[in-house]
C-alpha positions in Angstrom: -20.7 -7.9 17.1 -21.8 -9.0 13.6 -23.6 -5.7 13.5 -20.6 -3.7 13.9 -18.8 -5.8 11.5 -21.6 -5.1 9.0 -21.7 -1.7 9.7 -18.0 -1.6 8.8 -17.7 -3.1 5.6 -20.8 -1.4 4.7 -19.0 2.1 4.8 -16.8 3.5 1.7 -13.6 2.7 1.5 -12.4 6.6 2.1 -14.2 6.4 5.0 -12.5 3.3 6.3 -9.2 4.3 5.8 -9.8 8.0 7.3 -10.9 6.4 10.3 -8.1 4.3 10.5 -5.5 7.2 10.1 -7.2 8.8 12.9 -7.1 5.8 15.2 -3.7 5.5 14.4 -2.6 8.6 15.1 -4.6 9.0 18.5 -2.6 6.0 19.8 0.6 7.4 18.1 0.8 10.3 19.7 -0.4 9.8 23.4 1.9 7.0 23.5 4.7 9.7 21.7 3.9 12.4 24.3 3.7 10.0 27.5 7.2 8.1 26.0 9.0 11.6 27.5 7.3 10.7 31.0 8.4 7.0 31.4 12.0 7.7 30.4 12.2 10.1 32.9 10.6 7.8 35.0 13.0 5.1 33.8 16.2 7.2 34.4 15.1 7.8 38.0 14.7 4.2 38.9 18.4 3.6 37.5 19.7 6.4 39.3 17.9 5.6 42.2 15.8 8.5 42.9 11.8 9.4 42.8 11.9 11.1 39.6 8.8 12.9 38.4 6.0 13.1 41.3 5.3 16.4 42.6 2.6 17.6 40.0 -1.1 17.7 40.8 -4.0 19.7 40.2 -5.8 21.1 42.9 -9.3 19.6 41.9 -7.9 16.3 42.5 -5.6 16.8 45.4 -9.1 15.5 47.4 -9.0 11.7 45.7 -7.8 10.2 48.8 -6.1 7.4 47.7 -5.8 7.6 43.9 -4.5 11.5 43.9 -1.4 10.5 45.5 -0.8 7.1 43.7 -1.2 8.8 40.5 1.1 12.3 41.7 4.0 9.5 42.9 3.6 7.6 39.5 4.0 11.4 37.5 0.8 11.5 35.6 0.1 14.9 36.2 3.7 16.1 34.9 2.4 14.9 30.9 -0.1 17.0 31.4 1.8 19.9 32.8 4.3 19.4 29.9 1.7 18.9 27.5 -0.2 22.4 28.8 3.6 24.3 28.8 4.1 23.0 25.2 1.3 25.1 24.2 1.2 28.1 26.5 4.9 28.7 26.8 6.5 31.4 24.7 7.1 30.4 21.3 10.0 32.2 20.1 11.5 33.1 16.6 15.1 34.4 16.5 15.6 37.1 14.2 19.1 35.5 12.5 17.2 32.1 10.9 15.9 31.6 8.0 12.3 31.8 8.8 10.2 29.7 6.4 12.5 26.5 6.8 13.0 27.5 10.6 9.4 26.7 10.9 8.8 23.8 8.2 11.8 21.8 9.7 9.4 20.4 13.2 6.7 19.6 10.8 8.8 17.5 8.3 10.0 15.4 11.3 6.5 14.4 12.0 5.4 13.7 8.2 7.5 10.8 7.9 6.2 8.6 11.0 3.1 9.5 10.0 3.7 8.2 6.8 5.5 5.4 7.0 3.0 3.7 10.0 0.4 2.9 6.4 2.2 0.8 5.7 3.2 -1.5 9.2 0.5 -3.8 9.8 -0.3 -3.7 13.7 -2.2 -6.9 13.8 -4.4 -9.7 12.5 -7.9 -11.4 11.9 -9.4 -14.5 10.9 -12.4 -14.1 8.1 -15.1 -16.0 7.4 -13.0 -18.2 5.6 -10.6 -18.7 8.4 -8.2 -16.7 6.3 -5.9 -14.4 8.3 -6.2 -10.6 7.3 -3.9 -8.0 8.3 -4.9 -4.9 10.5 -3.4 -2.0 9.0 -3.6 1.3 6.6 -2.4 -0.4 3.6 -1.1 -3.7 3.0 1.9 -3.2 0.3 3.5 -5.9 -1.4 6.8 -3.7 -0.8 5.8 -2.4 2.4 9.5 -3.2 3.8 10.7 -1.3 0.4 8.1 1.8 1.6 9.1 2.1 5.1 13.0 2.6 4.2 12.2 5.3 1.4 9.9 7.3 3.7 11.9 6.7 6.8 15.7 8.0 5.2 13.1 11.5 4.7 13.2 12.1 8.2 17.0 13.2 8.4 15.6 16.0 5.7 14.2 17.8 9.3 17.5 17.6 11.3 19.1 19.1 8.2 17.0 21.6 7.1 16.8 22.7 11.3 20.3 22.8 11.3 20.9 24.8 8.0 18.3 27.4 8.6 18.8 27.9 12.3 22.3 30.2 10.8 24.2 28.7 14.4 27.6 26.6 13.8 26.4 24.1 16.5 22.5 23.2 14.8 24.4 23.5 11.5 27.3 20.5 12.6 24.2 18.8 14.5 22.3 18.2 11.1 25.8 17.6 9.1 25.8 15.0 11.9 23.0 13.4 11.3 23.0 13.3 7.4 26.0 11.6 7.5 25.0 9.1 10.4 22.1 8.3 8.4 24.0 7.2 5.3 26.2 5.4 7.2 23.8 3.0 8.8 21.3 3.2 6.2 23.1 0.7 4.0 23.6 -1.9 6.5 19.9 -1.9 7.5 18.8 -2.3 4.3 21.4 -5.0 3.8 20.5 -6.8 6.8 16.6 -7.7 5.9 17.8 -9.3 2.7 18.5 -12.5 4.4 14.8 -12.7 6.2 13.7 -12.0 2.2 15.9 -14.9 0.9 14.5 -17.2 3.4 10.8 -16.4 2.7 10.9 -16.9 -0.5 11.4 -19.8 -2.6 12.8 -19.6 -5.8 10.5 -19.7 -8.8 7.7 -18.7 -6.4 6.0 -15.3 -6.1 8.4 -12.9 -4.4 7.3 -10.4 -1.8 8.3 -8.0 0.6 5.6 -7.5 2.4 6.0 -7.6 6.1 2.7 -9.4 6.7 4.1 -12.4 4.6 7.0 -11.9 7.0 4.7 -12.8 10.0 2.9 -15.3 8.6 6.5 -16.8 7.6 7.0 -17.1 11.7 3.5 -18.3 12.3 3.9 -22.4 12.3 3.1 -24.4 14.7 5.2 -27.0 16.1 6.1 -30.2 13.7 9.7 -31.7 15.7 12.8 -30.4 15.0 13.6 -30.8 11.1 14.5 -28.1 8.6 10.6 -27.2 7.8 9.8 -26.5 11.5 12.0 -23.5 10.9 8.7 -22.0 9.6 7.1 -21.5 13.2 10.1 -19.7 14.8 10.5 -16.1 15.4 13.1 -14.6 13.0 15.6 -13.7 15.5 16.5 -17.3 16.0 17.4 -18.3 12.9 18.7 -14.9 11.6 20.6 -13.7 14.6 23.6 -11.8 13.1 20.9 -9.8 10.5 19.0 -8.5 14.0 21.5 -7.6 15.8 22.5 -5.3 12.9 19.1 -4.2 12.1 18.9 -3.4 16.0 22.3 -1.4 15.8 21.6 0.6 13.0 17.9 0.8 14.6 19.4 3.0 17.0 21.6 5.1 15.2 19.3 5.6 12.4 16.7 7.3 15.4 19.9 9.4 16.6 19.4 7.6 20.2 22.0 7.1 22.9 24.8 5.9 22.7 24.4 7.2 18.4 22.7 10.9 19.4 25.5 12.6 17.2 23.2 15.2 16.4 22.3 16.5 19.5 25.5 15.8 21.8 24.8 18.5 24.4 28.6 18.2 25.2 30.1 19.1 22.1 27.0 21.0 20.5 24.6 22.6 23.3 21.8 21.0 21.8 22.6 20.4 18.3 20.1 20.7 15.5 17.2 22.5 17.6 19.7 24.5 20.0 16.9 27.9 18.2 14.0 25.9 19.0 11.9 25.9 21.5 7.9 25.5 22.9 5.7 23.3 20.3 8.8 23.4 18.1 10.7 21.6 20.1 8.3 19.1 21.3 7.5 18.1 17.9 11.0 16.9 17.2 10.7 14.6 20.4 7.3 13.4 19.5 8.8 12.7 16.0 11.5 11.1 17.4 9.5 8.7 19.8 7.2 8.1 16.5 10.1 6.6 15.0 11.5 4.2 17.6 7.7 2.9 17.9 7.4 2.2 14.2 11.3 0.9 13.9 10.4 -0.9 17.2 7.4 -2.0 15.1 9.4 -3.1 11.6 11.9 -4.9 14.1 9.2 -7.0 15.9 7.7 -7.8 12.6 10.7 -9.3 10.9 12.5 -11.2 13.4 10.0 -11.0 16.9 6.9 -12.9 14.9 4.6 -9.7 15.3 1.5 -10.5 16.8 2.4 -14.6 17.4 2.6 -14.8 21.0 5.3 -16.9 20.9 7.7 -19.3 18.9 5.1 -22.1 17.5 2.2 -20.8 19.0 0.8 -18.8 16.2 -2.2 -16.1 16.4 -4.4 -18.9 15.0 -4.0 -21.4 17.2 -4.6 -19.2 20.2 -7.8 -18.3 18.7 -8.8 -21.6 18.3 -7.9 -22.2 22.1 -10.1 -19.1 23.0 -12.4 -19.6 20.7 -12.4 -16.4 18.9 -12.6 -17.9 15.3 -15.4 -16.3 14.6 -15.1 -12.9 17.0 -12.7 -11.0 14.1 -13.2 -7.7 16.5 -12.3 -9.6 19.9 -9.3 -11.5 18.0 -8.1 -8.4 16.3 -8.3 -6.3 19.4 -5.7 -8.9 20.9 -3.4 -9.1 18.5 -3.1 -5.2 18.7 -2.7 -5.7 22.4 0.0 -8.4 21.6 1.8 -6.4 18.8 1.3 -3.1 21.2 2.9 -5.2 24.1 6.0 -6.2 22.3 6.8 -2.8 20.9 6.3 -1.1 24.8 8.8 -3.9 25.7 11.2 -2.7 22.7 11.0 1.0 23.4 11.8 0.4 27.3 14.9 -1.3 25.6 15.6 2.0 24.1 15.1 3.9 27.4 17.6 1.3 29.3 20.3 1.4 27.0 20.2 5.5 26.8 20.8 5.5 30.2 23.1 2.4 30.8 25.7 3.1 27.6 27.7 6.4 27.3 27.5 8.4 24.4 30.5 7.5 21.5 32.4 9.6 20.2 31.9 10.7 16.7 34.7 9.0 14.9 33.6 5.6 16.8 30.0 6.1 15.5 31.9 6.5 11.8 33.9 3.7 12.5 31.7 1.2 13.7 28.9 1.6 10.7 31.6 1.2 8.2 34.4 -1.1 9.0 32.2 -2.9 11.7 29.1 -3.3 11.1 28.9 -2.8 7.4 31.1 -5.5 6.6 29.4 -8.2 8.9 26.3 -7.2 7.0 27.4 -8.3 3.8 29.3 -11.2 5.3 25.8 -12.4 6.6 24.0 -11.4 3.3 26.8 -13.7 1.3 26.2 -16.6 4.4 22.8 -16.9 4.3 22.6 -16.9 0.4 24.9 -20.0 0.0 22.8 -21.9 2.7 19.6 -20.9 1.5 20.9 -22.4 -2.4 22.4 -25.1 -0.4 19.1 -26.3 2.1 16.4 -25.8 -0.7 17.3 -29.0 -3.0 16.8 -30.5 0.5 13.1 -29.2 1.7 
C-alpha cells in the first residue's frame, strides 16, 4: 500500500491530475447513462408495474440463474440504449442552423465536467494526521466556481432552442433562461448563511467547500453553543436548505420545474430537432448536473463524507484503524460521499414522479415572491444571530 502511495506522489503533477479527470469522468458518466435506467425502474415500482426487463443477449440467455435476475432487474436495456444511442440514425434537419444545432449537446456536457474540479468527493488522513481533500482542485472559492460554471449550462438549452428555427425549442430555451435567473439569485443567497457561520470575524475567510465539511466534522462535546460545530448543516440552517434544495431543482429544469421541456405545452421543448447521440447528451448532461448539485448540497448542509452528525471521518478511522491506510480510508469516504449523493438523486427520481408539473406562471411566482424573499429574510436572520452569539463563544 505504501508502494502505491509512493508511486503516486512520485508522478508529475499533470500526470496526477489527468488521471484524476479520467477517473472522474469514468464514474460520471456510467452512473449518468445508468441514472435513465433506475428512474425508469423507479417510475414502474410507483406505478406498480415491472418496468424495464425484457432485454437480453442471446449469449447470456444460458446463465441459469443470473441471466434472468439480471434481465428482471433491466441491465441489459442500458446497454441496448447505450448501443441505439450510437447506431440509430443521427439526423440533421435542413431548417437549423447547423453549426450551433450541433455545438448546443456539447455545451451541456462542458459545464459538469467542469464544474466536478472543483467538488471535493472525499478525504484522507496524512502522515501528519491532517485531513486532505480527494478532489481535482481544492479552491479557496470553490462554492464561488461552481455557481459561475454551473449558470453556463442554460447557454445549451438556449442556443438549442434558438438554432433549432421551431417556435416550441425556441419558448423551451426562453423557458429555461428565464427559470434560471429566477432561481439563480436565491441559491446564491441561500449559502451565505453556512458562509457567515463558518467564519469568524477577523479570521481568514473562505469559501471553500472542504472548510464547509470540516465545519460539520466535530465530535460530540454536550449540548452548548460550540457543539454546533459537529452537526450536519441542515440542522442548524434549515430554512437556507430547503431553498438551496428548491432552487436545486429548478435550476436542473427537473419535475415539477421542467419548464423547458413540458411535453404538454411544447412537444419536447428545447431538443424537439434532436435526436440519437444528440439527444442523449442533453440527458447525460442533465443527470451530470443533479449528481454534482446533489454533490454541492451534501457538502454544505449533509456533512459530506462524515457518516453522521458527531461522528466525523476521523473518528471512524480511528475506530477502524485506517489512520495510516490513506488509500483504504479514502476509498470509504468516496463510498460514503458516493452513498449520499445515490440517496439524493433517488430523491430527484421520487419527487418527478410523485409531484405534477406547475404551471409556468407558478414556477415565476414561486422563485420571486416566495422563495426569493424567504431567502433574504433568512440571510438578514442568521446575520443578526451570528453578530449576536459570537461575543458569547
Amino acid at each position: 500500500m505504501n508502494a502505491v502511495v509512493n508511486l503516486w506522489e512520485g508522478l508529475h503533477p499533470l500526470v496526477q491530475m489527468l488521471i484524476k479527470g479520467l477517473c472522474v469522468i469514468g464514474v460520471l458518466f456510467p452512473i449518468g447513462g445508468a441514472c435513465s435506467l433506475v428512474e425508469r425502474k423507479v417510475s414502474a415500482a410507483m406505478q406498480g408495474r415491472p418496468g424495464p426487463n425484457r432485454a437480453m443477449p442471446f449469449w447470456f440467455a444460458w446463465v441459469p440463474i443470473l441471466g434472468p435476475a439480471l434481465q428482471r432487474l433491466g441491465v441489459f436495456h442500458l446497454m441496448a440504449d447505450g448501443l441505439k444511442m450510437f447506431l440509430k440514425e443521427d439526423p440533421l434537419p435542413g431548417h437549423v442552423n447547423k453549426v450551433y444545432f450541433l455545438l448546443a449537446p456539447v455545451l451541456g456536457m462542458i459545464p459538469a465536467l467542469t464544474t466536478v474540479t472543483v467538488v471535493p468527493f472525499g478525504a484522507y488522513l496524512d502522515a501528519a494526521g491532517h485531513l486532505v481533500p480527494l478532489g481535482l482542485a481544492n479552491l479557496d472559492v470553490g462554492i464561488l466556481a461552481v455557481f459561475a460554471v454551473s449558470s453556463l449550462g442554460v447557454y445549451s438549452l438556449i442556443i438549442a432552442g434558438w438554432s433549432s428555427n421551431s417556435k416550441y425549442p425556441f419558448l423551451g430555451g426562453v423557458r429555461a433562461s428565464a427559470q434560471l435567473i429566477s432561481y439563480e439569485l436565491s441559491m446564491t443567497l441561500s449559502v451565505l448563511p453556512v458562509f457567515l457561520w463558518i467564519n469568524a470575524p477577523g479570521g481568514e475567510g473562505t469559501l471553500s467547500l472542504f472548510k464547509v465539511v470540516q465545519a460539520q466534522s466535530g465530535s460530540w462535546h454536550g449540548f452548548n453553543l460550540a457543539s454546533a460545530h459537529g452537526l450536519w448543516g441542515i440542522i442548524y440552517l434549515p430554512v437556507s436548505a430547503l431553498v438551496f434544495l428548491v432552487a436545486l431543482f429548478a435550476e436542473t429544469n427537473r419535475l415539477p420545474f421542467d419548464m423547458a421541456e413540458g411535453e404538454a405545452d411544447l412537444v419536447g421543448g428545447f431538443h424537439t430537432e434532436y435526436g440519437s447521440m444528440k439527444w442523449g447528451l442533453f440527458f447525460v448532461a442533465e443527470y451530470s448536473n443533479m449528481m454534482i448539485g446533489s454533490g454541492v448540497f451534501i457538502l454544505l448542509f449533509l456533512g459530506g463524507w462524515n457518516p453522521l452528525p458527531w461522528v466525523p471521518l476521523a473518528d471512524l478511522a480511528h475506530w477502524l484503524h485506517l489512520g495510516h491506510q490513506p488509500i483504504l480510508l479514502g476509498a470509504l469516504s468516496i463510498v460514503i460521499f458516493l452513498g449520499k449523493v445515490l440517496a439524493f438523486i433517488f430523491l430527484f427520481m421520487l419527487v418527478r414522479w410523485t409531484v405534477p408539473r406547475f404551471r409556468y406562471d407558478q414556477v415565476m411566482k414561486l422563485g420571486w415572491q416566495k422563495l426569493l424573499p424567504l431567502a433574504i429574510g433568512n440571510l438578514l436572520f442568521y446575520a443578526l444571530l451570528i453578530a449576536w452569539l459570537q461575543p458569547k463563544l
